[in-house]
DRENZA-72031 format. One record per residue: residue in three letters; x, y, z of N, C-alpha, C in turn; residue number from 1. Coordinates in nm, 4 decimals, always signed. Example, Ala and Ser with C-alpha at 12.3 -4.5 7.8 and 13.67 -1.06 7.14 Angstrom:
REM DRENZA-72031
SITE  aa     n.xx     n.yy     n.zz    ca.xx    ca.yy    ca.zz     c.xx     c.yy     c.zz   i
SITE ALA  +1.3190  -0.5690  +0.7800  +1.2300  -0.4500  +0.7800  +1.3200  -0.3300  +0.7800   1
SITE SER  +1.2850  -0.2250  +0.7080  +1.3670  -0.1060  +0.7140  +1.2900  +0.0030  +0.7870   2
This chain:
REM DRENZA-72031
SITE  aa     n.xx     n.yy     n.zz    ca.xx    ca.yy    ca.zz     c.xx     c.yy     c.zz   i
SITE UNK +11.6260  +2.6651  +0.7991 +11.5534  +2.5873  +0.8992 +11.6332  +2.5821  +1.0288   1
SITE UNK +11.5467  +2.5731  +1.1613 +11.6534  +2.6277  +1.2511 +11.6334  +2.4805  +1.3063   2
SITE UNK +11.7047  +2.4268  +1.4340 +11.6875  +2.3119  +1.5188 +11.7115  +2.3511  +1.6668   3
SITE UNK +11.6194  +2.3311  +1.7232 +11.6215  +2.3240  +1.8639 +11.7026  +2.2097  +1.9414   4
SITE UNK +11.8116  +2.2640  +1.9882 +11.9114  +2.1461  +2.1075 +11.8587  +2.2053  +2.2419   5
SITE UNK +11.8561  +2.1116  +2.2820 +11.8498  +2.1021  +2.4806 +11.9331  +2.0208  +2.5110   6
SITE UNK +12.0767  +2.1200  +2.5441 +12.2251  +2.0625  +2.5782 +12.1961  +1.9934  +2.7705   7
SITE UNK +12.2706  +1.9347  +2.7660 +12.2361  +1.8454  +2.9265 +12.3627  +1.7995  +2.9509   8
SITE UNK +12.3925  +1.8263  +3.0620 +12.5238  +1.7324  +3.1302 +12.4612  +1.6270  +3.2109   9
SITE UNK +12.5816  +1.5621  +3.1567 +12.4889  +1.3956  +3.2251 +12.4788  +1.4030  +3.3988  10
SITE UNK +12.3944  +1.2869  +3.4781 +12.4387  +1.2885  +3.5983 +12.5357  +1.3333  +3.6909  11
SITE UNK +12.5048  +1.3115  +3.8007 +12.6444  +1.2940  +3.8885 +12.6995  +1.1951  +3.9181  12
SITE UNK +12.8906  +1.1523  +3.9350 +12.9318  +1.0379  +3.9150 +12.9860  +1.0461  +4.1020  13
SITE UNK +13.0618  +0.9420  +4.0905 +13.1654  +0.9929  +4.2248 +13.2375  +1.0688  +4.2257  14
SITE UNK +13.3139  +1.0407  +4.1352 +13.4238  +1.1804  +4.1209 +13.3852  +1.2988  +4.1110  15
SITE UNK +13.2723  +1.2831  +4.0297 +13.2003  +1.4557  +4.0308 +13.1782  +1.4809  +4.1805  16
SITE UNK +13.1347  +1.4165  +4.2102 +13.1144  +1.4692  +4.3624 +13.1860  +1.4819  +4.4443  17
SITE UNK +13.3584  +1.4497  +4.4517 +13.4493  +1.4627  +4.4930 +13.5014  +1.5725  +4.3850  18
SITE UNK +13.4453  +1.6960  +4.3133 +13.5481  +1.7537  +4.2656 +13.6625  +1.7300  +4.1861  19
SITE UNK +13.6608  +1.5811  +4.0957 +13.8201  +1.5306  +4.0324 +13.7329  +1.4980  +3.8981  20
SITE UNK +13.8126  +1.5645  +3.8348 +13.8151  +1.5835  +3.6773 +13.8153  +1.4223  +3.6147  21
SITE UNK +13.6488  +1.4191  +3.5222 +13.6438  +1.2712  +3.4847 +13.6701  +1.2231  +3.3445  22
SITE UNK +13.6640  +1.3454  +3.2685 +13.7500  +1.3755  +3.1141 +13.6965  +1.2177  +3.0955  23
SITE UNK +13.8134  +1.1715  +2.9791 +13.7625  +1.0411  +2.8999 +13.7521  +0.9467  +3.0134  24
SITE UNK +13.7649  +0.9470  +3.1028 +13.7447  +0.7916  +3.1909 +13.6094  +0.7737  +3.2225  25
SITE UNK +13.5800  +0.6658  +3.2172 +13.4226  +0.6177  +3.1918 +13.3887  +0.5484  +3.3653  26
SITE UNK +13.3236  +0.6620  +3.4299 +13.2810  +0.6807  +3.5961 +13.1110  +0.6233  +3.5999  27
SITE UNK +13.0814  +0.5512  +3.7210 +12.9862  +0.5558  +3.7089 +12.8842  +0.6301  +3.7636  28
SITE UNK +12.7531  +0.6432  +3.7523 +12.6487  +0.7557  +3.8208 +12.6629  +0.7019  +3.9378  29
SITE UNK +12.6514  +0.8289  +4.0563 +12.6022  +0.7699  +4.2145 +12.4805  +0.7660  +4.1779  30
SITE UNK +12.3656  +0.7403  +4.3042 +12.2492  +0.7021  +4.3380 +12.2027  +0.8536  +4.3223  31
SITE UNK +12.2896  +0.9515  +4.3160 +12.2035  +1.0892  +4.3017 +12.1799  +1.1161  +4.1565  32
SITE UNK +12.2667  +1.0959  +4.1039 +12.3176  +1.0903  +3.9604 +12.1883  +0.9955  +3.8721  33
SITE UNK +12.1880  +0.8893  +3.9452 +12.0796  +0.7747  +3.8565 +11.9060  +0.8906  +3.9234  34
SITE UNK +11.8653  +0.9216  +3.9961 +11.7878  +1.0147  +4.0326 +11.7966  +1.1691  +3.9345  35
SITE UNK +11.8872  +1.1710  +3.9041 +11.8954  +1.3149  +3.8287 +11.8025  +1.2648  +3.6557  36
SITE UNK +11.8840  +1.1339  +3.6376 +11.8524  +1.0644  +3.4818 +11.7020  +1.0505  +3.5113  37
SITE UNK +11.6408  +1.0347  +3.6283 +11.4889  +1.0276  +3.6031 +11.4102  +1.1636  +3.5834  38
SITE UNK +11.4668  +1.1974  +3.6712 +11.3928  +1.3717  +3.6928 +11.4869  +1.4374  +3.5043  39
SITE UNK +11.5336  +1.4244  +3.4528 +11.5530  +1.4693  +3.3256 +11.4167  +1.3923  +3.2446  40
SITE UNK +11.4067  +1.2429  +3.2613 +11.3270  +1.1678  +3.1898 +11.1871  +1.2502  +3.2034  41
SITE UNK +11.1579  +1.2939  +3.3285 +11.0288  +1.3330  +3.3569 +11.0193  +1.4827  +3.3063  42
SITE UNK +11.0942  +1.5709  +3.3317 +11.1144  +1.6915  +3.2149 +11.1054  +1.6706  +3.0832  43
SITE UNK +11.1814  +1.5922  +3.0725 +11.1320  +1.5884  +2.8856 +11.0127  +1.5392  +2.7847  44
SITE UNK +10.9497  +1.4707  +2.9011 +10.8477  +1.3823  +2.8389 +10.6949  +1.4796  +2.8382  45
SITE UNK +10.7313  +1.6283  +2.9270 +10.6718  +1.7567  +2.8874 +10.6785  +1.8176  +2.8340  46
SITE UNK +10.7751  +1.8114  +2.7256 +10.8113  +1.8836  +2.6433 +10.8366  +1.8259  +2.4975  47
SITE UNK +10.8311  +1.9222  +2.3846 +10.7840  +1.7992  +2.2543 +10.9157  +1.7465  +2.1796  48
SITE UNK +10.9929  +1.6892  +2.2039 +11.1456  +1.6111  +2.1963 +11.1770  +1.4944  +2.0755  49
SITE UNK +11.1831  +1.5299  +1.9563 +11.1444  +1.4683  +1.8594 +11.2825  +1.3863  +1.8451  50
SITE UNK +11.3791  +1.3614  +1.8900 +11.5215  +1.2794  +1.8561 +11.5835  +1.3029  +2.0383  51
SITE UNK +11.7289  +1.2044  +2.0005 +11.7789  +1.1997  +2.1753 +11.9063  +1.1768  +2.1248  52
SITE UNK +12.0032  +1.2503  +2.1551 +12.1618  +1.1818  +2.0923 +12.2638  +1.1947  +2.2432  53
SITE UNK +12.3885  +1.1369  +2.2381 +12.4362  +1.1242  +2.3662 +12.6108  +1.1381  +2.3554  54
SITE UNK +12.6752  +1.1300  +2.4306 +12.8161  +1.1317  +2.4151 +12.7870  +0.9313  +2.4440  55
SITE UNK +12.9304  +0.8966  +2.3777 +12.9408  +0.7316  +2.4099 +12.9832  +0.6952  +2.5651  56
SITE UNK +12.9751  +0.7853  +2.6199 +13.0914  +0.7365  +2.7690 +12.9316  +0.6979  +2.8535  57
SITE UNK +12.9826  +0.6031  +2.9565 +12.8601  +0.5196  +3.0188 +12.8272  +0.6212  +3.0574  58
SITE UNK +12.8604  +0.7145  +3.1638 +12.7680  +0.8308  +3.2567 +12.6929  +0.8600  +3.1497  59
SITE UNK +12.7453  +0.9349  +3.0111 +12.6146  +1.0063  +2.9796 +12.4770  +0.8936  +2.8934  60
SITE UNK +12.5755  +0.7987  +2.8849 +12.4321  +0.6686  +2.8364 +12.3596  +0.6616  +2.9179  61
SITE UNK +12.4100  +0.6479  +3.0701 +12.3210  +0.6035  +3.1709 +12.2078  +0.7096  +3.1949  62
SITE UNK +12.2734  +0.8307  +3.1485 +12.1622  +0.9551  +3.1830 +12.0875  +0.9896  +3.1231  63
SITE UNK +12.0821  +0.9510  +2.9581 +12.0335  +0.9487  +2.8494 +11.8924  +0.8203  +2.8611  64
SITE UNK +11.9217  +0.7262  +2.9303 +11.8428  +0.5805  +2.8787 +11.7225  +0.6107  +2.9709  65
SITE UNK +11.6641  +0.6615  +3.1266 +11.5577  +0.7028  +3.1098 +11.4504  +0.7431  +3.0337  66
SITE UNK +11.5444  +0.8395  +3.0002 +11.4075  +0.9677  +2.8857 +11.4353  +0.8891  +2.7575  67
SITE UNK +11.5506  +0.8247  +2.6797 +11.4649  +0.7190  +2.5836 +11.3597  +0.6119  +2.5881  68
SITE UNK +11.3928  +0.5635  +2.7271 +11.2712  +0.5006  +2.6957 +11.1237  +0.5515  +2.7585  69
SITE UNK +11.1191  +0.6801  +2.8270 +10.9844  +0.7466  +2.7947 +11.0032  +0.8244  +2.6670  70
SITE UNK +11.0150  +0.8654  +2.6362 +10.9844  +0.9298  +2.4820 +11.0030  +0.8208  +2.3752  71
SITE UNK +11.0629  +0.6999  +2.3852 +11.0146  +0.6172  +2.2758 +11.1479  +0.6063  +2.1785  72
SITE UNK +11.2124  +0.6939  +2.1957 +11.3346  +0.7223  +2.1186 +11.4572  +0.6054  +2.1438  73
SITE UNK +11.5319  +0.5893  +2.0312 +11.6410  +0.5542  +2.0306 +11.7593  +0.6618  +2.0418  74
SITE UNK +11.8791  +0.6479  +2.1344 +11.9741  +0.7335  +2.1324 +12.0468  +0.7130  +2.0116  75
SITE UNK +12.1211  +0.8553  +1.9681 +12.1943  +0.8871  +1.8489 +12.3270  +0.8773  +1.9233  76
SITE UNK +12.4193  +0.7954  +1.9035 +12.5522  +0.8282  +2.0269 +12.6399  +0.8768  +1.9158  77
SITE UNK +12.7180  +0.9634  +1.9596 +12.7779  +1.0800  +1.8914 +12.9564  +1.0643  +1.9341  78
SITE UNK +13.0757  +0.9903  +1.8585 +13.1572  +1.0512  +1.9268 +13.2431  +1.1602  +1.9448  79
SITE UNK +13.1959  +1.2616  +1.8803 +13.2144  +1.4117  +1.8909 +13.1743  +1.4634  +2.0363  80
SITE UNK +13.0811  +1.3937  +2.0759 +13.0128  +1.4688  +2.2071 +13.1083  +1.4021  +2.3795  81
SITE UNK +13.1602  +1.3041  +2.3822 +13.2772  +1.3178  +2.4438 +13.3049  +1.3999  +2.5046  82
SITE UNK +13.3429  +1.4013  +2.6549 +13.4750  +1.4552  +2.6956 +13.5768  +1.4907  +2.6996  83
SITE UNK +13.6377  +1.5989  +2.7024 +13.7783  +1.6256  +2.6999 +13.8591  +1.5563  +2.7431  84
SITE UNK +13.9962  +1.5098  +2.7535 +14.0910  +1.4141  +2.8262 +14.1673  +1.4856  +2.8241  85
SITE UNK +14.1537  +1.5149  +2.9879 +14.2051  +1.5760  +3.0454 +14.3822  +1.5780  +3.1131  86
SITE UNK +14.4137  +1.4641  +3.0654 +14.5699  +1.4228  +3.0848 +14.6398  +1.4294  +3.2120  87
SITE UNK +14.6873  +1.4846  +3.2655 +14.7445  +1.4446  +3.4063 +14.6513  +1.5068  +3.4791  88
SITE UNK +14.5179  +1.5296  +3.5000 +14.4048  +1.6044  +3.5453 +14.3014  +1.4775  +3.6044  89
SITE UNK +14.3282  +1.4138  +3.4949 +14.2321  +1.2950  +3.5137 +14.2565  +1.1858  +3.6519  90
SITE UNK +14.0909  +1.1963  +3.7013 +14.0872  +1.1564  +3.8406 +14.1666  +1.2246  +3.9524  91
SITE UNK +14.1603  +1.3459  +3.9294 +14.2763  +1.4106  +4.0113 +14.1343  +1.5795  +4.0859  92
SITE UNK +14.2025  +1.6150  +4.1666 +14.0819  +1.7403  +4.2290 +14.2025  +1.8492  +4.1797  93
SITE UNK +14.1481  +1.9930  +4.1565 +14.2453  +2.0598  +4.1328 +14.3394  +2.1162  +4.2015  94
SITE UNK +14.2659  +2.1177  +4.3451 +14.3275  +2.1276  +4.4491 +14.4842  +2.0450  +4.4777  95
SITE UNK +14.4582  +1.9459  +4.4587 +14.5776  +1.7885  +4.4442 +14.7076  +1.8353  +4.3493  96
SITE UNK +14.6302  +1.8912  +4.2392 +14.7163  +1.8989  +4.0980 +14.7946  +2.0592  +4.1838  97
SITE UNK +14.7386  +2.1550  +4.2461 +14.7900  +2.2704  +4.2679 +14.8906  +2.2770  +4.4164  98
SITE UNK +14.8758  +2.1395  +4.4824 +14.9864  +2.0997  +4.5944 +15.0774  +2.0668  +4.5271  99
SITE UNK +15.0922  +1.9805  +4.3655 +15.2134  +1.9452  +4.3132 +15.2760  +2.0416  +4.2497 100
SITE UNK +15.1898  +2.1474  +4.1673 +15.2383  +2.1975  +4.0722 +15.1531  +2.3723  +4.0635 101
SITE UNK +15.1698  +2.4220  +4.1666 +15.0733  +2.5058  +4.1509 +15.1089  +2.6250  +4.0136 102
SITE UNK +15.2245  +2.6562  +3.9665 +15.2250  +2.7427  +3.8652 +15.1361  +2.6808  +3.7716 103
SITE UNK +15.1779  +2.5330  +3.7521 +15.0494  +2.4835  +3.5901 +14.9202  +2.5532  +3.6650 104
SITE UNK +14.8719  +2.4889  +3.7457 +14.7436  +2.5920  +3.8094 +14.6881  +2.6673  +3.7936 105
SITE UNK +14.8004  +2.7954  +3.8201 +14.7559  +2.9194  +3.8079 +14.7660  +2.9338  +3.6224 106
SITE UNK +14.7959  +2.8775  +3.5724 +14.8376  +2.8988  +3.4206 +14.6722  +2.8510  +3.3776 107
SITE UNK +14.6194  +2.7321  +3.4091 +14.4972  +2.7133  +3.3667 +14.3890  +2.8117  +3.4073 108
SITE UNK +14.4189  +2.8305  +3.4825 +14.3115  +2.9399  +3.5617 +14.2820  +3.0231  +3.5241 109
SITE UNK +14.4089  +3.0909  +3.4232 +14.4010  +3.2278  +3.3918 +14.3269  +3.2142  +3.2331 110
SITE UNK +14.4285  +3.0887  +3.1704 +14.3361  +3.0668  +3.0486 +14.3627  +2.9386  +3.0112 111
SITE UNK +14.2330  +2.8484  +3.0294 +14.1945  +2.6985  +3.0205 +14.2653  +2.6611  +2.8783 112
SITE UNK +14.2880  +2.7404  +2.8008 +14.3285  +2.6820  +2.6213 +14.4676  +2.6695  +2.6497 113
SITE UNK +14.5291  +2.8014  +2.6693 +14.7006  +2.8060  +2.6701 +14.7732  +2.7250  +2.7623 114
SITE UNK +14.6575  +2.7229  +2.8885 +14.7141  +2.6816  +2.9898 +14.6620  +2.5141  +3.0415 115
SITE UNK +14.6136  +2.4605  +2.9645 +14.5708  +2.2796  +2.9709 +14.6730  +2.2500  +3.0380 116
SITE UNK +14.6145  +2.1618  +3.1399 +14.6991  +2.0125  +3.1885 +14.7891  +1.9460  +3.0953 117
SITE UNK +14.9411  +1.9459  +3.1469 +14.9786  +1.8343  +3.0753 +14.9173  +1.7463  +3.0064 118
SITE UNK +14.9164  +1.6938  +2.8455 +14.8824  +1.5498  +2.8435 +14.7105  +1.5818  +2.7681 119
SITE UNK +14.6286  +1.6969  +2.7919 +14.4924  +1.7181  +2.7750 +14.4644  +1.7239  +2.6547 120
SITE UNK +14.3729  +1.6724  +2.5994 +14.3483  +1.7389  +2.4597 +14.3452  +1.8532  +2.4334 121
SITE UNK +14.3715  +1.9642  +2.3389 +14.3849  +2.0224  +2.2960 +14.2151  +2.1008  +2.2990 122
SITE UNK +14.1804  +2.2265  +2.3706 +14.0966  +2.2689  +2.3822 +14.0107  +2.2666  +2.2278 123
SITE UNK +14.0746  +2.3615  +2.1131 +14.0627  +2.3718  +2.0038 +13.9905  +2.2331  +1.9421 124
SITE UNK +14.0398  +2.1194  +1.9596 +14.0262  +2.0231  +1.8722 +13.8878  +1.9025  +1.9916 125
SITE UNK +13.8768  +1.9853  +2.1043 +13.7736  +1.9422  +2.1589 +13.6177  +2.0262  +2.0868 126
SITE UNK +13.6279  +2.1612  +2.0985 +13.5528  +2.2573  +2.0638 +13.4995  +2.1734  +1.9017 127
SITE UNK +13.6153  +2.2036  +1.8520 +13.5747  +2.1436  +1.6747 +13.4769  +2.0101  +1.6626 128
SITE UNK +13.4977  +1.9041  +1.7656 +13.4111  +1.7853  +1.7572 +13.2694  +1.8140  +1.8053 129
SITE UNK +13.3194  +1.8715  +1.8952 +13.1526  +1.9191  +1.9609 +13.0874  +1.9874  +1.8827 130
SITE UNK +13.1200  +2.1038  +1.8060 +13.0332  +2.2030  +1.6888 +12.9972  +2.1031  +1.6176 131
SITE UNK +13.1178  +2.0369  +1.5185 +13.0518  +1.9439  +1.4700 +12.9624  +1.8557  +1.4909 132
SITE UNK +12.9300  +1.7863  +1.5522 +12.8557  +1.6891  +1.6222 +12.7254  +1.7375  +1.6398 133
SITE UNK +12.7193  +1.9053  +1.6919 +12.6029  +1.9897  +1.7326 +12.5652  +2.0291  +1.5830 134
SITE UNK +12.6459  +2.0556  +1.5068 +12.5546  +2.1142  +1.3478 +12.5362  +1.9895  +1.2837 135
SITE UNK +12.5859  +1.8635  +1.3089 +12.5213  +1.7395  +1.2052 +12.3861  +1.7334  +1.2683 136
SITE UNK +12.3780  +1.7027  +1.4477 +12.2237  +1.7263  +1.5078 +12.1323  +1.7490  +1.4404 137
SITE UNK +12.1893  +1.8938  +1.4134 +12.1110  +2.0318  +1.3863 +12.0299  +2.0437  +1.2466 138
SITE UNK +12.1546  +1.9839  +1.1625 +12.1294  +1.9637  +1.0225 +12.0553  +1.8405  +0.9868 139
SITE UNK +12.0557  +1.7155  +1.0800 +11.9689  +1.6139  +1.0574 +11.8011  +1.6059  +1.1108 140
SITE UNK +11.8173  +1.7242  +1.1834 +11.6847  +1.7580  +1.2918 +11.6373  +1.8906  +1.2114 141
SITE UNK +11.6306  +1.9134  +1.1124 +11.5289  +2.0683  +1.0715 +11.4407  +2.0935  +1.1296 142
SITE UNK +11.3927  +2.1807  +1.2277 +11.3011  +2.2380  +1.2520 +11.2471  +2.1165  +1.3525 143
SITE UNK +11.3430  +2.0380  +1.4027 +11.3081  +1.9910  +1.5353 +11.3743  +2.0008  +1.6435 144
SITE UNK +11.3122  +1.9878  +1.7776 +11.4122  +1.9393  +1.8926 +11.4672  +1.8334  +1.9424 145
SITE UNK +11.6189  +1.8436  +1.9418 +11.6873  +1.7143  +1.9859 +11.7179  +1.7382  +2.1904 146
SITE UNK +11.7263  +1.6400  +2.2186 +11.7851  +1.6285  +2.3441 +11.8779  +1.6015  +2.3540 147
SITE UNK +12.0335  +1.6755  +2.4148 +12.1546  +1.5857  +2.4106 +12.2233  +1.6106  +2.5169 148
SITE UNK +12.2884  +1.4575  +2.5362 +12.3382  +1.4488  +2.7110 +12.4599  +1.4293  +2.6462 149
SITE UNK +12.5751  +1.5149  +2.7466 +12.6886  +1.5085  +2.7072 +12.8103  +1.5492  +2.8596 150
SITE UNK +12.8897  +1.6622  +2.7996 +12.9744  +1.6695  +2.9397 +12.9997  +1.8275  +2.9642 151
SITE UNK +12.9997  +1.8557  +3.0653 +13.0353  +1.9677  +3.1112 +13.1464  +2.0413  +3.0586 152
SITE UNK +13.2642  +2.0074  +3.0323 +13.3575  +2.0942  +2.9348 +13.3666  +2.1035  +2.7617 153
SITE UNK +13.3080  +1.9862  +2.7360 +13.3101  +1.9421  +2.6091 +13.1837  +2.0107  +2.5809 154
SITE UNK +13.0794  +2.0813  +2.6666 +12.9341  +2.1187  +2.5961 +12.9742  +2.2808  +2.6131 155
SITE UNK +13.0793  +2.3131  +2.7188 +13.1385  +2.4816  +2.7870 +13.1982  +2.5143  +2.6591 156
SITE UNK +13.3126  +2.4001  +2.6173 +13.3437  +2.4579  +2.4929 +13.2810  +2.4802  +2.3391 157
SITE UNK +13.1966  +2.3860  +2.3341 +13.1040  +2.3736  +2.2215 +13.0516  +2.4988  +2.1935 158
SITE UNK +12.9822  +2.5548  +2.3534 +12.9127  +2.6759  +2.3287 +12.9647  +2.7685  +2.2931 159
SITE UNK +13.0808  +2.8023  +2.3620 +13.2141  +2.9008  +2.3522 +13.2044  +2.9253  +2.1623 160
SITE UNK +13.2357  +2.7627  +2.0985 +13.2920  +2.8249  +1.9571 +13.1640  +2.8304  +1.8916 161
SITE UNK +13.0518  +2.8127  +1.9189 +12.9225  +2.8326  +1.8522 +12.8844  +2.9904  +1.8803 162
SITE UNK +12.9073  +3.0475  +1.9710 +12.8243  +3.1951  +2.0712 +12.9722  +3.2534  +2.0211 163
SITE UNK +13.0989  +3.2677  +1.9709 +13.1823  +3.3689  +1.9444 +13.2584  +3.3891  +2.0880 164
SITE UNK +13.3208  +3.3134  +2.1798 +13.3538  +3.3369  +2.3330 +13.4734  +3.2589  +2.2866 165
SITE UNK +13.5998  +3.3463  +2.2938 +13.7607  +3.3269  +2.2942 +13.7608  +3.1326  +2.3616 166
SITE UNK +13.7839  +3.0391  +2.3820 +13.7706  +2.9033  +2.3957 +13.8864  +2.8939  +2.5849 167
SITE UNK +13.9641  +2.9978  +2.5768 +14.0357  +2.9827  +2.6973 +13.9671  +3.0885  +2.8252 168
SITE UNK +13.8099  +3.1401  +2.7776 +13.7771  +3.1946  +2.8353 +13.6188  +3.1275  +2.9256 169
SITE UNK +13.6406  +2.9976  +2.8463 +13.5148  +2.9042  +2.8158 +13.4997  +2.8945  +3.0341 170
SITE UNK +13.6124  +2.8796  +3.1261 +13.6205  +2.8560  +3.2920 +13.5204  +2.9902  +3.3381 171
SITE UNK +13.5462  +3.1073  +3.2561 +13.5116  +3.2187  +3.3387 +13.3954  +3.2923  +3.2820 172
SITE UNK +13.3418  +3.2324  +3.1642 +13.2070  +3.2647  +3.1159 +13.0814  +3.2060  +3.1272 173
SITE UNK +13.1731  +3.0872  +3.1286 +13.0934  +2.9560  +3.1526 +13.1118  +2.8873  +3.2778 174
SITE UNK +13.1439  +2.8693  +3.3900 +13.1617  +2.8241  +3.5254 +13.1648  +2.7347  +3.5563 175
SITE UNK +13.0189  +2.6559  +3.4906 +12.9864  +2.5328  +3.5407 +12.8369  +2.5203  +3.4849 176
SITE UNK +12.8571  +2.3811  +3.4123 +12.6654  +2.3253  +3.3393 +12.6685  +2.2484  +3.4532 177
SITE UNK +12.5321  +2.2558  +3.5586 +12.5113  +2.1815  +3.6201 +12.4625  +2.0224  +3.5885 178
SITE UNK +12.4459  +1.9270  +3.6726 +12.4370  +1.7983  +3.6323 +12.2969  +1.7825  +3.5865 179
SITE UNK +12.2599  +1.7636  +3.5152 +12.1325  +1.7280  +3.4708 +12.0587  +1.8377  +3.3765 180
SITE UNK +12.1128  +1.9705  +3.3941 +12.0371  +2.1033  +3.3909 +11.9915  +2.1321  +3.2049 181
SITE UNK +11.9373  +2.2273  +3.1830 +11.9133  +2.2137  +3.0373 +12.0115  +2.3424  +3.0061 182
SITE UNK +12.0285  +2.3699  +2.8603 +12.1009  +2.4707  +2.8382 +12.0344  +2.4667  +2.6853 183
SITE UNK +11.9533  +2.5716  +2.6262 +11.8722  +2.5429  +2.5181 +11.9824  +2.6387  +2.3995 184
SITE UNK +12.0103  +2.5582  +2.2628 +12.0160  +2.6622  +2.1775 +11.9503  +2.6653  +2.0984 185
SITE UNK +11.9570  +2.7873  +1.9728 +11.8966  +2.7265  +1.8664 +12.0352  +2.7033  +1.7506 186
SITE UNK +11.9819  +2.6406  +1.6602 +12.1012  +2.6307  +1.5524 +12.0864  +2.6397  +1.4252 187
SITE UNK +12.0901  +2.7150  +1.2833 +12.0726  +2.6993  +1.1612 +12.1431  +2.7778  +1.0757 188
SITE UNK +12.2207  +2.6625  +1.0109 +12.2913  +2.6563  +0.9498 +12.4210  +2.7132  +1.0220 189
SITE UNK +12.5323  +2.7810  +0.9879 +12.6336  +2.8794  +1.0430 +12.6149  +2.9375  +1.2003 190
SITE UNK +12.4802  +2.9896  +1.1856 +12.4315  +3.0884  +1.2908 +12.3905  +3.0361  +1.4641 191
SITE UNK +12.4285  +3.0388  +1.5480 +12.3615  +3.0077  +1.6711 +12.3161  +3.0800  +1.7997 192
SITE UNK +12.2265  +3.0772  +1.8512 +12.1384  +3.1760  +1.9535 +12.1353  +3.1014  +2.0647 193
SITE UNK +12.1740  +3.1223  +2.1645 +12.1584  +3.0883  +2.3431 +12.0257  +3.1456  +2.3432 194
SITE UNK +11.9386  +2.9961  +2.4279 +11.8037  +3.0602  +2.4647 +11.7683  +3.0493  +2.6270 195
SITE UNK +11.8548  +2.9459  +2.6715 +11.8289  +2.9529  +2.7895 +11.9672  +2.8916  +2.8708 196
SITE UNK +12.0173  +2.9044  +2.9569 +12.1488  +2.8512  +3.0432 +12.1612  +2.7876  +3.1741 197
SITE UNK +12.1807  +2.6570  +3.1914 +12.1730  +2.5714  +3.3048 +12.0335  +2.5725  +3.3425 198
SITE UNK +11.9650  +2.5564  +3.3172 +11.8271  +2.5674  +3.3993 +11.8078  +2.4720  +3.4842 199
SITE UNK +11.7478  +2.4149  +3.5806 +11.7413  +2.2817  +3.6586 +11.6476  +2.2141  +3.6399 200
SITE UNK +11.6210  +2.0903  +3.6271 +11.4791  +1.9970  +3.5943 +11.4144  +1.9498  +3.7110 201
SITE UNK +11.5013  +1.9158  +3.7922 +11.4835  +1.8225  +3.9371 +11.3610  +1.9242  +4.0452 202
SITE UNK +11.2772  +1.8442  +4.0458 +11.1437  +1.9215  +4.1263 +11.2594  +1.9289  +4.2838 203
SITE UNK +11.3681  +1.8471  +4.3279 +11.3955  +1.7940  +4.4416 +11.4611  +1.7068  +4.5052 204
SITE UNK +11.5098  +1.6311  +4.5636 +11.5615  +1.5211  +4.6452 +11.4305  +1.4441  +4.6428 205
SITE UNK +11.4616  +1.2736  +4.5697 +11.3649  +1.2085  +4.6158 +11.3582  +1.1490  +4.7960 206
């Protein structure tokens, strides 16, 4: 039995919008960000969305609680689905981190696993929560679709160890899940299929 996920990065926060890495610290949505959580709400409620699960950190609750309460759903909060913590990264632009220290820099750059921020979780043991988290979904949803709002590195890597993509390669395959955007897989059992990548929901600027 297979399960349909529609992966989502939550809103936009401040920091996101300043470019500084928000890992475990719990940021709140700007006014574009709370606009993104509607225009997701209004995408999904076109589409047939039988469950809603979320990372615990406020941004992605906040981005999540629209479209539960048009679809009727209660969120599943997951703490597998989390953010990475990012360790001396956190609240920081990379730019900032590469005036202090530019060799760590260039070390991440080249490969995000070997080369983590001081202090970061451990790419590996981010990846592992997220699969997990994505095959309990998967396995509790047979042959349905879940919706899940989560985070931009923690969903880069997820995909990485689900799709077979080396985990320190997750910066340069994967770039960037935009804020709000969908990213569809399918999932059953062992096996997983990319069906669609970042797509955008937002008709616009209200």
């Amino acid at each position: 039995m297979t399960a349909r996920l529609l992966l989502v990065r939550h809103g936009e926060t401040v920091w996101h919008a300043e470019n500084r890495y928000a890992g475990s610290s719990d940021v709140a949505l700007t006014e574009r960000g709370l606009r993104q959580a509607r225009e997701l709400a209004r995408w999904a409620t076109g589409r047939e969305v039988h469950a809603l699960a979320c990372s615990p950190l406020g941004r992605a609750r906040a981005t999540a609680a629209p479209a539960a309460r048009a679809l009727g759903l209660s969120p599943e909060v997951r703490d597998g689905l989390r953010e990475m913590d990012f360790g001396r990264g956190e609240g920081r632009t990379i730019e900032e981190m590469a005036a202090e220290d530019p060799a760590a820099v260039r070390a991440f750059r080249a490969d995000a696993e070997r080369g983590a921020f001081p202090g970061s979780e451990p790419a590996g043991d981010v990846a592992a929560r997220v699969t997990a988290a994505l095959r309990g979904l998967a396995a509790g949803h047979p042959d349905r679709t879940v919706l899940v709002v989560a985070h931009n590195t923690a969903l880069r890597l997820g995909l990485c160890a689900l799709l077979g993509i080396p985990l320190g390669r997750y910066r340069l395959v994967l770039p960037r899940l935009d804020n709000a955007a969908v990213t569809e897989i399918e999932v059953s059992g062992e096996h997983a299929a990319l069906r669609s990548l970042n797509v955008p929901v937002a008709r616009g600027e209200e």
